[in-house]
N, CA, C and O atoms as a MOPAC input file, in Angstrom:
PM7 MOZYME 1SCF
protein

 N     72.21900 1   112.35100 1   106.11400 1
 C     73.64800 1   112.33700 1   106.28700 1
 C     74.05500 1   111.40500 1   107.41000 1
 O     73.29700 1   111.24800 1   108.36700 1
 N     75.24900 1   110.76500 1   107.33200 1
 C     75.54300 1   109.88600 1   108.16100 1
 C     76.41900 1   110.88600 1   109.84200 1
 O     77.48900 1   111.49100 1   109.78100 1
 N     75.77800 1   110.78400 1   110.77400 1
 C     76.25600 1   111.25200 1   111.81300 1
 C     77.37700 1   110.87700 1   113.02600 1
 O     76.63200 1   110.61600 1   113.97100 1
 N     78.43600 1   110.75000 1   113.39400 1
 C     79.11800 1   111.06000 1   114.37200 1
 C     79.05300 1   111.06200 1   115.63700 1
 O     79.55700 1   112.10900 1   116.04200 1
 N     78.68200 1   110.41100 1   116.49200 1
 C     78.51300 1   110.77400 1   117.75600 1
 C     79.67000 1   110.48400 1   118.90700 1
 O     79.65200 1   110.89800 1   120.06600 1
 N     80.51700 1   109.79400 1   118.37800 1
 C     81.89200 1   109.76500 1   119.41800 1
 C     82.64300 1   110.93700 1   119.71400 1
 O     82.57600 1   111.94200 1   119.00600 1
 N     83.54100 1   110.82700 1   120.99500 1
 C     84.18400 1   112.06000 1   121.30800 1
 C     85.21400 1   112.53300 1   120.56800 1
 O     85.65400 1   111.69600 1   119.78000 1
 N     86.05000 1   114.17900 1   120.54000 1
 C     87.15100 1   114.24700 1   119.23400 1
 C     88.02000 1   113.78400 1   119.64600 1
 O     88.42500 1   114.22100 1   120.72300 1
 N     88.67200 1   112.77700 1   119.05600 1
 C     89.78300 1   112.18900 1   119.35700 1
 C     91.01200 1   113.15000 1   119.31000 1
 O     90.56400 1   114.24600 1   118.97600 1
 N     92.23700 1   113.22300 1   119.47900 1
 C     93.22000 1   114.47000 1   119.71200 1
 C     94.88500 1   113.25600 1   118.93200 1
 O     95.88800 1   112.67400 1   119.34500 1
 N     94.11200 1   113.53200 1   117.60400 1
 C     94.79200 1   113.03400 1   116.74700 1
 C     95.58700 1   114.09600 1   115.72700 1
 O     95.13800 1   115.22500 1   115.92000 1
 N     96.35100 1   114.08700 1   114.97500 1
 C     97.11100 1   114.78800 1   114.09000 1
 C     97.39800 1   114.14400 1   112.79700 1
 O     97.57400 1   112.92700 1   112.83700 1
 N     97.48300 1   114.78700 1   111.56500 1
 C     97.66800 1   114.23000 1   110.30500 1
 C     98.91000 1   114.60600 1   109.84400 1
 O     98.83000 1   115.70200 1   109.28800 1
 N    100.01600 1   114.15600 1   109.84500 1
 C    101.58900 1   114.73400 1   109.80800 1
 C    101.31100 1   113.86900 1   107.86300 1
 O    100.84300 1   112.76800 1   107.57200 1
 N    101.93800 1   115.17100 1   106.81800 1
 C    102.14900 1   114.98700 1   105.88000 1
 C    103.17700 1   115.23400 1   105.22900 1
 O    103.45800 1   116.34700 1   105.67300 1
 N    104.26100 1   114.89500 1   104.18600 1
 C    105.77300 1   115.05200 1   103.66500 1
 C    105.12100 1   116.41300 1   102.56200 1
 O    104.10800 1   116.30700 1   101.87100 1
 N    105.59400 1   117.06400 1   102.60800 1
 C    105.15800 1   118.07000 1   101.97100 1
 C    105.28700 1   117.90700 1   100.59800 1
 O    104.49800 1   118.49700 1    99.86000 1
 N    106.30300 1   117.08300 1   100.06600 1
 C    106.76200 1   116.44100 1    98.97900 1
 C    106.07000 1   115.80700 1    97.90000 1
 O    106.12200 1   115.94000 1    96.67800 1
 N    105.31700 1   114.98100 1    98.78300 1
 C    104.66600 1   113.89000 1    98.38100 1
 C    103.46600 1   114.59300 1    97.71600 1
 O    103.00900 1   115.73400 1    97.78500 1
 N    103.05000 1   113.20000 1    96.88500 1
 C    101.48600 1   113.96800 1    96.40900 1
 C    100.53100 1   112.15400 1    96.68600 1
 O    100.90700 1   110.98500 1    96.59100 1
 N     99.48500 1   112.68500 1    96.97200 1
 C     98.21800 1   111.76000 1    96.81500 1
 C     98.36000 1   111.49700 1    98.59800 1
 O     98.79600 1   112.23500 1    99.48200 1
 N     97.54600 1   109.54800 1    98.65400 1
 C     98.72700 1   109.44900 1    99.70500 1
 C     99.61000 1   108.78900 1   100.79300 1
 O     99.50600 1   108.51300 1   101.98800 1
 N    100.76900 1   108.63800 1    99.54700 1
 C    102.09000 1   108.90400 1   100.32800 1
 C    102.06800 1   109.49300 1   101.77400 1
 O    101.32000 1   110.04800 1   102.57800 1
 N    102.90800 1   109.19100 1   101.66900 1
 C    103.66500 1   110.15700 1   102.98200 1
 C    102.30400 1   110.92600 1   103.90200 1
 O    102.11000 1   112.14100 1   103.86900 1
 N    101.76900 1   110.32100 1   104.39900 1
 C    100.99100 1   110.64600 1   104.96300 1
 C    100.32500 1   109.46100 1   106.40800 1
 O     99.88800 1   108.31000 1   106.39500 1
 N    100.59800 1   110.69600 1   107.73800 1
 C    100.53000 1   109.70500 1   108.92200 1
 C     99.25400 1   109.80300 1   109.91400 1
 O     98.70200 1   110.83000 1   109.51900 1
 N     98.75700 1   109.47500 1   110.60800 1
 C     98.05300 1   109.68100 1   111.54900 1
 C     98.12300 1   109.51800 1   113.03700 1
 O     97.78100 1   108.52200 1   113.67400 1
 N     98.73300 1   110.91200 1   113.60900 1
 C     99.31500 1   110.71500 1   114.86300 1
 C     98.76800 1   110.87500 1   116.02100 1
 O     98.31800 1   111.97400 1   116.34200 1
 N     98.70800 1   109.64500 1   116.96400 1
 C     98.51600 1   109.86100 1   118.11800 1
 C     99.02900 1   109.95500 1   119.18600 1
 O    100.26000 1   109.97300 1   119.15600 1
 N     98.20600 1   110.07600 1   120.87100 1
 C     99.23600 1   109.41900 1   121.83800 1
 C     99.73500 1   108.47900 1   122.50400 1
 O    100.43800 1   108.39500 1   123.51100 1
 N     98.90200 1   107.24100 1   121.24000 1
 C     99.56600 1   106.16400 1   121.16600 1
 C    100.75900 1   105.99600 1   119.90200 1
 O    101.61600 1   105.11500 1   119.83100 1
 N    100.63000 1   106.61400 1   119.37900 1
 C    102.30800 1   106.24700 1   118.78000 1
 C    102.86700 1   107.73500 1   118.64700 1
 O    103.46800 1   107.49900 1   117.59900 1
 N    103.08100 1   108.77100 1   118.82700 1
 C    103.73100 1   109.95000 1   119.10900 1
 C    104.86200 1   109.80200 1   119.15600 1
 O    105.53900 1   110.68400 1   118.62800 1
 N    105.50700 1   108.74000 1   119.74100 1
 C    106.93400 1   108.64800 1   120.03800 1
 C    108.04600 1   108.04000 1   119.18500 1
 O    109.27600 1   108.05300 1   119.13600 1
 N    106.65900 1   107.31700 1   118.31400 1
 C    107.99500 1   106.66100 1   116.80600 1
 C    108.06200 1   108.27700 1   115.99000 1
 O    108.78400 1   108.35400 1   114.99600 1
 N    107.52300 1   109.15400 1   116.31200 1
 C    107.41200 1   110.29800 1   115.02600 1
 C    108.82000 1   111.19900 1   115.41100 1
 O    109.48000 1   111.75700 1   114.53300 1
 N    109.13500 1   111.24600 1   116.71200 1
 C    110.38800 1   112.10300 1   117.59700 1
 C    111.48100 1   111.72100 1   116.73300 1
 O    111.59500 1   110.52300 1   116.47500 1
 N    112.41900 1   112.66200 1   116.17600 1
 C    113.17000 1   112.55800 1   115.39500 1
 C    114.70700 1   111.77700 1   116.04400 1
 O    115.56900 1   111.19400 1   115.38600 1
 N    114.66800 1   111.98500 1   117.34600 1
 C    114.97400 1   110.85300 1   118.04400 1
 C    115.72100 1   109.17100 1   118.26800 1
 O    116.69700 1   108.53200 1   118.66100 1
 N    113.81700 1   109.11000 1   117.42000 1
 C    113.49100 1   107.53900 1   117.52700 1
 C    114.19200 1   106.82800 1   116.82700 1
 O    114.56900 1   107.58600 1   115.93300 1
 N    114.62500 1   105.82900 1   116.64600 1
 C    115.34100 1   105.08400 1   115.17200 1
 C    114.11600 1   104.49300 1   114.59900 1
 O    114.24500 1   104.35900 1   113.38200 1
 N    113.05300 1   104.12100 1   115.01000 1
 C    111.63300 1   103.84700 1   114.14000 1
 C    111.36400 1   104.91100 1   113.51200 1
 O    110.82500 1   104.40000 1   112.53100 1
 N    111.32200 1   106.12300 1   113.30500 1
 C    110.19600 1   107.48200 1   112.84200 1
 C    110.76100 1   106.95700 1   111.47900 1
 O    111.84400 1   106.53200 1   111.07500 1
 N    109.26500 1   107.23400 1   110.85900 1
 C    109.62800 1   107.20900 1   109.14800 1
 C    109.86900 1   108.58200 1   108.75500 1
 O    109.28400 1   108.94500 1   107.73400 1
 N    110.42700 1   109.21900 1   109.20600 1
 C    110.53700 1   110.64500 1   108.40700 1
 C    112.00500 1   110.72100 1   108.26600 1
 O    112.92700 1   110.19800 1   108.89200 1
 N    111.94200 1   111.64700 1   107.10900 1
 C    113.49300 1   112.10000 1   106.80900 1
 C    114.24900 1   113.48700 1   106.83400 1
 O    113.72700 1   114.46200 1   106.29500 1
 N    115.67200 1   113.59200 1   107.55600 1
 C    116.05400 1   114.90200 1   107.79300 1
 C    115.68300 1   116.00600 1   106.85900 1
 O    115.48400 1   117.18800 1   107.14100 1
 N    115.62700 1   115.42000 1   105.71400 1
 C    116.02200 1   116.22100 1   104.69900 1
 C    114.61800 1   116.66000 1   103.78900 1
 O    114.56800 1   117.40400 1   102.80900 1
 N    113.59300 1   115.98400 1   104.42000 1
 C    112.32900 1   116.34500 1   103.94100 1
 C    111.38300 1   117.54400 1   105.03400 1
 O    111.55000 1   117.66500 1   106.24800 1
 N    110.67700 1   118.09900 1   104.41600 1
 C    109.49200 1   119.15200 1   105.18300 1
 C    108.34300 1   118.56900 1   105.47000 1
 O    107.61400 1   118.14500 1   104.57300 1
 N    108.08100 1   118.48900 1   106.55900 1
 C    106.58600 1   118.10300 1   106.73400 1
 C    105.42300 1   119.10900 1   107.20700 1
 O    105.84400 1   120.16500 1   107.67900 1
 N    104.26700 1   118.97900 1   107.16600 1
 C    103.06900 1   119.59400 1   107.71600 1
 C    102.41600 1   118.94200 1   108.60300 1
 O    102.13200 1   117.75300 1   108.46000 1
 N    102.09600 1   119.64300 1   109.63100 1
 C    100.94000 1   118.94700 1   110.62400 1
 C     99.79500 1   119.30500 1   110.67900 1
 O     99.64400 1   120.46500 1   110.29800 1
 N     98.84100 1   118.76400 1   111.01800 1
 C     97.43500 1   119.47100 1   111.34100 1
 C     96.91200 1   118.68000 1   112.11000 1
 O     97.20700 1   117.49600 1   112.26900 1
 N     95.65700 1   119.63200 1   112.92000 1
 C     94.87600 1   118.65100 1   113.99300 1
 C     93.48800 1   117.91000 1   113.11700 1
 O     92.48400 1   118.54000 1   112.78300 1
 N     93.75000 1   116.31200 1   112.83700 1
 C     92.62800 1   115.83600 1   112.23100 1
 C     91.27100 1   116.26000 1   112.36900 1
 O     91.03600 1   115.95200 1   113.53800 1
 N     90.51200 1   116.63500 1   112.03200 1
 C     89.15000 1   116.89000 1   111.76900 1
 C     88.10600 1   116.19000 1   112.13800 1
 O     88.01100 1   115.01600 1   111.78000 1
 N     86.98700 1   116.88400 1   113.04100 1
 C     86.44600 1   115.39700 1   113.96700 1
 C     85.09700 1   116.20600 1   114.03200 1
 O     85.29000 1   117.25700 1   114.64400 1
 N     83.84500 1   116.07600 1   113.62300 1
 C     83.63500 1   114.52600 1   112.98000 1
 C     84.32100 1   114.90200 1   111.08100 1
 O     84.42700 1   115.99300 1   110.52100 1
 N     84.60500 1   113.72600 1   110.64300 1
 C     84.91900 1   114.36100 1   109.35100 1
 C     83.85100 1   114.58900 1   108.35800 1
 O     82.72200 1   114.10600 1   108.44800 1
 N     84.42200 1   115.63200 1   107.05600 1
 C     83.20500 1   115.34800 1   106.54900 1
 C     83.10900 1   114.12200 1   105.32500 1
 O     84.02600 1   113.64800 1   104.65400 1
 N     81.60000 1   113.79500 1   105.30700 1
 C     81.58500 1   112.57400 1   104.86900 1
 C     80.56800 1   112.89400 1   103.29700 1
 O     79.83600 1   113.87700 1   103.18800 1
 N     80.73600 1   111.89500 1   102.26800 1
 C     79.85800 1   112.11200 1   101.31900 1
 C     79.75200 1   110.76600 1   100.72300 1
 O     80.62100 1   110.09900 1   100.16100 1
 N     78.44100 1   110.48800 1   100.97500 1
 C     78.26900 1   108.92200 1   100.96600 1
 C     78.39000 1   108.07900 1   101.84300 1
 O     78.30000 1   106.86700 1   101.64600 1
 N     78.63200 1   108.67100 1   103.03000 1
 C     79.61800 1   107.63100 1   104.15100 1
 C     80.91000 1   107.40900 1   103.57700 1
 O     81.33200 1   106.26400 1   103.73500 1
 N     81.61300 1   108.16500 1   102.98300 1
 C     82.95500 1   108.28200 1   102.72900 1
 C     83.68800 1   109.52800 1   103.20900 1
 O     82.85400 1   110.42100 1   103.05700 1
 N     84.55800 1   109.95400 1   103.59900 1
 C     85.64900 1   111.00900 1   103.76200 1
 C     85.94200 1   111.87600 1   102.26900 1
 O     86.07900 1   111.36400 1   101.15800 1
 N     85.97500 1   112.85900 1   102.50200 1
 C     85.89500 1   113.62300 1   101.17500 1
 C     86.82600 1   115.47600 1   101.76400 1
 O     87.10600 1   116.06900 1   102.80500 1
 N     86.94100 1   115.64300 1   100.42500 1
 C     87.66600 1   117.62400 1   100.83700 1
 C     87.91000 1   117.92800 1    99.68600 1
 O     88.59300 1   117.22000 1    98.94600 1
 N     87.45600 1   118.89100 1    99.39200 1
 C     87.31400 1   119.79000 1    98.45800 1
 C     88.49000 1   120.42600 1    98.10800 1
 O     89.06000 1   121.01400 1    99.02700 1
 N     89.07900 1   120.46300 1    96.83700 1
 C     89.97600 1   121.28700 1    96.24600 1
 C     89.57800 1   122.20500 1    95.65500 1
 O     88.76300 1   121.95300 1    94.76700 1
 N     89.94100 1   123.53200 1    95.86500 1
 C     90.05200 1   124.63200 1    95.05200 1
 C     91.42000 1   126.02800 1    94.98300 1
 O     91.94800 1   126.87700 1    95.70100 1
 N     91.45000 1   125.54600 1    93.74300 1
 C     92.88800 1   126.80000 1    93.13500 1
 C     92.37700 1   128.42000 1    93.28200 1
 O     91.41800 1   129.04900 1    92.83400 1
 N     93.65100 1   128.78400 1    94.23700 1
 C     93.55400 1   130.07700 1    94.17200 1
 C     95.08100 1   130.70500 1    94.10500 1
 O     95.96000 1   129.87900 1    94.35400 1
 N     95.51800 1   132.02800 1    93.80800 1
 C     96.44200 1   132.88800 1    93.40000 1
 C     95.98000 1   133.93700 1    94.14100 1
 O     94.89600 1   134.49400 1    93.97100 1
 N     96.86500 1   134.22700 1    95.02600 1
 C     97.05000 1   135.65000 1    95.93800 1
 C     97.75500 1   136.83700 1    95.31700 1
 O     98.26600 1   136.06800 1    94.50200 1
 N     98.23500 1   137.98600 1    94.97000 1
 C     99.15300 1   138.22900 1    94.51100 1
 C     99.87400 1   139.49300 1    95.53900 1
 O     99.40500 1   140.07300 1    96.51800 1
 N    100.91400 1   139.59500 1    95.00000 1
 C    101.42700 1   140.51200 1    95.66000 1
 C    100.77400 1   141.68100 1    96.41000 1
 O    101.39600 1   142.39500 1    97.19700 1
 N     99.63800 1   141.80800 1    96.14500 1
 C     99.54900 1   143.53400 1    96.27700 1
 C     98.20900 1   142.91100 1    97.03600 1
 O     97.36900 1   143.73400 1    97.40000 1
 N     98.00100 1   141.73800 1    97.25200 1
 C     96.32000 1   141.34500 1    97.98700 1
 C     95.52000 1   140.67300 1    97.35000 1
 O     94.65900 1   139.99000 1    97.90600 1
 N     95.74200 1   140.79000 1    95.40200 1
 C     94.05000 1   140.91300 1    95.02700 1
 C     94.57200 1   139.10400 1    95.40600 1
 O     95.54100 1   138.42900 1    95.75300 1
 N     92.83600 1   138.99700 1    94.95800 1
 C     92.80000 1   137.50400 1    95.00600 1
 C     92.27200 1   136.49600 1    93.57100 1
 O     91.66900 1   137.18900 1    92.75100 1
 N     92.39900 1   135.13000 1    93.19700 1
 C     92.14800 1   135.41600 1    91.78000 1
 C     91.72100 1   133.31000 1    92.51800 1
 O     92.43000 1   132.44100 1    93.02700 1
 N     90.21800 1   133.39900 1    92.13700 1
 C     90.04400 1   131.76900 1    92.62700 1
 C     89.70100 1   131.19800 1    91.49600 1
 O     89.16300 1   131.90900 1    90.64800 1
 N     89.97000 1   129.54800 1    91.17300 1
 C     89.45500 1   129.46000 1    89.54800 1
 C     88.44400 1   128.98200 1    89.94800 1
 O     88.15700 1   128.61300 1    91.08700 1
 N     87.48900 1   128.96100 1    88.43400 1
 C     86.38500 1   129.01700 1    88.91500 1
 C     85.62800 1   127.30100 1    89.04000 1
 O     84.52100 1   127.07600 1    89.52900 1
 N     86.22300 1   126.64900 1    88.67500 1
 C     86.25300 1   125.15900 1    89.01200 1
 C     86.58900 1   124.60800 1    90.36900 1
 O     87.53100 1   125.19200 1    90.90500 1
 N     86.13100 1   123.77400 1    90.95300 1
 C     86.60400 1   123.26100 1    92.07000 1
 C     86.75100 1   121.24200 1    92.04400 1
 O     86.23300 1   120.62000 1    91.11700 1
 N     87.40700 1   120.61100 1    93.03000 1
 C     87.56700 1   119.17900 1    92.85300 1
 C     86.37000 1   118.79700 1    94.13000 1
 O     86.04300 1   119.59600 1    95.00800 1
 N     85.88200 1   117.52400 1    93.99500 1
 C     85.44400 1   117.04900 1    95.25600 1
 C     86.06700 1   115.82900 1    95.25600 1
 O     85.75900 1   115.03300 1    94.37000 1
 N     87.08600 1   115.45400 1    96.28200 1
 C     87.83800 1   114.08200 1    96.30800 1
 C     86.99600 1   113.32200 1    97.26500 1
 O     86.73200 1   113.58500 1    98.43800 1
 N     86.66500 1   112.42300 1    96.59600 1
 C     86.30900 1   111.64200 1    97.75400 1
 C     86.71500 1   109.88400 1    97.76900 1
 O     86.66900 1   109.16900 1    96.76800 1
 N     87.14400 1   109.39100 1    99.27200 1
 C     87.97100 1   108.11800 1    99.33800 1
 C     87.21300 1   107.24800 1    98.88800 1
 O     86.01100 1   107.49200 1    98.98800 1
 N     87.53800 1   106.22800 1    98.38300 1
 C     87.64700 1   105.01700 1    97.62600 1
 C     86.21900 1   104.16500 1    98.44900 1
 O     85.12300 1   103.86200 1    97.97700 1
 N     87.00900 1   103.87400 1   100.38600 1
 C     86.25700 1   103.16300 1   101.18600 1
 C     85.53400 1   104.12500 1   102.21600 1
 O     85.87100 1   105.25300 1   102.57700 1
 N     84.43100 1   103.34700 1   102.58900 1
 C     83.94800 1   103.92600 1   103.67600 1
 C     84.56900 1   104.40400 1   104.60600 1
 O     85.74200 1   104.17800 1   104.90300 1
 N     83.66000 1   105.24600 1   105.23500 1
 C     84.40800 1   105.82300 1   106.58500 1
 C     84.07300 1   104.76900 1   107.47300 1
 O     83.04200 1   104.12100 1   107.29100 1
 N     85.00900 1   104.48400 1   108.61800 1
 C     84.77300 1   103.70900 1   109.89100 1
 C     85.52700 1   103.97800 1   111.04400 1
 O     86.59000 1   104.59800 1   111.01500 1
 N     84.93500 1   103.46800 1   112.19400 1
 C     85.82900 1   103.87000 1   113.34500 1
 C     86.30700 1   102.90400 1   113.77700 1
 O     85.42400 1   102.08400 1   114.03100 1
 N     87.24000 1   102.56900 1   113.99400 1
 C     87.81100 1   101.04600 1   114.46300 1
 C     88.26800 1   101.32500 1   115.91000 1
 O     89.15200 1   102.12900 1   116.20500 1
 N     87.69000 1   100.70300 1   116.62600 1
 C     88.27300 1   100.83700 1   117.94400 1
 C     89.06400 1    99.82800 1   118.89000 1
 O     88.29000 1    99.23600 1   119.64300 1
 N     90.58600 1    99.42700 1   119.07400 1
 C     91.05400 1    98.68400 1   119.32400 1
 C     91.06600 1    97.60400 1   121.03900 1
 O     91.54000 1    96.55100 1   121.46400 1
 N     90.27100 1    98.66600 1   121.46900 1
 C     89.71400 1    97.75400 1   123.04500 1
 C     88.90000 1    98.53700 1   123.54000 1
 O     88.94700 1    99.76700 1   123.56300 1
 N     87.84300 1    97.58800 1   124.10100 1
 C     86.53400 1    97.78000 1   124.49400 1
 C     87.08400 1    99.33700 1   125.93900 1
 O     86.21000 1   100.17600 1   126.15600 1
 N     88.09600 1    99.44600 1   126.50700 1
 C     88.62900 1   100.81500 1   126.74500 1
 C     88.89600 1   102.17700 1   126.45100 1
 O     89.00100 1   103.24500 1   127.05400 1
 N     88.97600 1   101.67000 1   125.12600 1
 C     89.27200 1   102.80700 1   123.80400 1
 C     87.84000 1   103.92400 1   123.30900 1
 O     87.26900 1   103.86800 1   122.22000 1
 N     87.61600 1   104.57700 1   124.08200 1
 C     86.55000 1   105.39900 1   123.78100 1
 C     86.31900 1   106.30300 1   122.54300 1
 O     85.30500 1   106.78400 1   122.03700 1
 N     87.60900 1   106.35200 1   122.25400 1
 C     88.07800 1   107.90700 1   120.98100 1
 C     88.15300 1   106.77600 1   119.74400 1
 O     87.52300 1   107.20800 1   118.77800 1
 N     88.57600 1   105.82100 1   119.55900 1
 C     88.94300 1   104.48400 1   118.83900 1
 C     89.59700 1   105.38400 1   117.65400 1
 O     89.64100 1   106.60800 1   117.78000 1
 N     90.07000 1   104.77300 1   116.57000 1
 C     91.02400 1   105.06000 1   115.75500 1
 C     89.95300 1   105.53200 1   114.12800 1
 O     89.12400 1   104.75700 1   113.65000 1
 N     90.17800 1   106.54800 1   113.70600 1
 C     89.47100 1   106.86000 1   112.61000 1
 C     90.14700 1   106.56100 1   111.29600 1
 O     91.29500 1   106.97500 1   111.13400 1
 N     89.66700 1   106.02300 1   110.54000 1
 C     90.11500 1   105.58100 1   108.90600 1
 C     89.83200 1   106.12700 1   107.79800 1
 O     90.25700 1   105.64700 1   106.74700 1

């Protein structure tokens, strides 16, 4: 397996809830944090849309040296039970994984 050894970078994956594939989909840091402030007249987001955040995933997981995550359908129902199908997806990206790091300063460098 291909291994990881840089530090976790303290990045975020802001997604339009809307959207499918991906669209609408950002990678936030605390180098650009401040175009995302609703604020800003740069932020690409819109009043009228929902978004999700999450803290990116570090190291990610990889299959092939690619980025990959697993889909699987499930149904909760009212009362608890749980009902998972019994199929699952394995997505995995197109390109390799890489770390691009934009100055020889940049210790966390930017993940793709």
């Amino acid at each position: 397996g291909t291994s990881i050894s840089l530090p976790r970078p303290n990045l975020w994956v802001v997604k339009d809830a809307t959207a499918n594939g991906a669209g609408g989909v950002w990678v936030v840091g605390q180098e650009n944090a401040v175009k995302f402030l609703s604020s800003s007249p740069s932020t690409p987001l819109y009043d009228q849309h929902k978004y999700v955040a999450q803290q990116y995933v570090w190291p990610p997981i990889l299959f092939d040296g690619r980025k990959c995550h697993v889909r699987v359908y499930a149904t909760i129902t009212y009362d608890g039970r749980a009902f998972v199908h019994e199929r699952a997806f394995l997505h995995v990206a197109n390109e390799p994984f890489t770390v691009l790091q934009t100055s020889s300063d940049n210790k966390e460098g930017t993940p793709t």
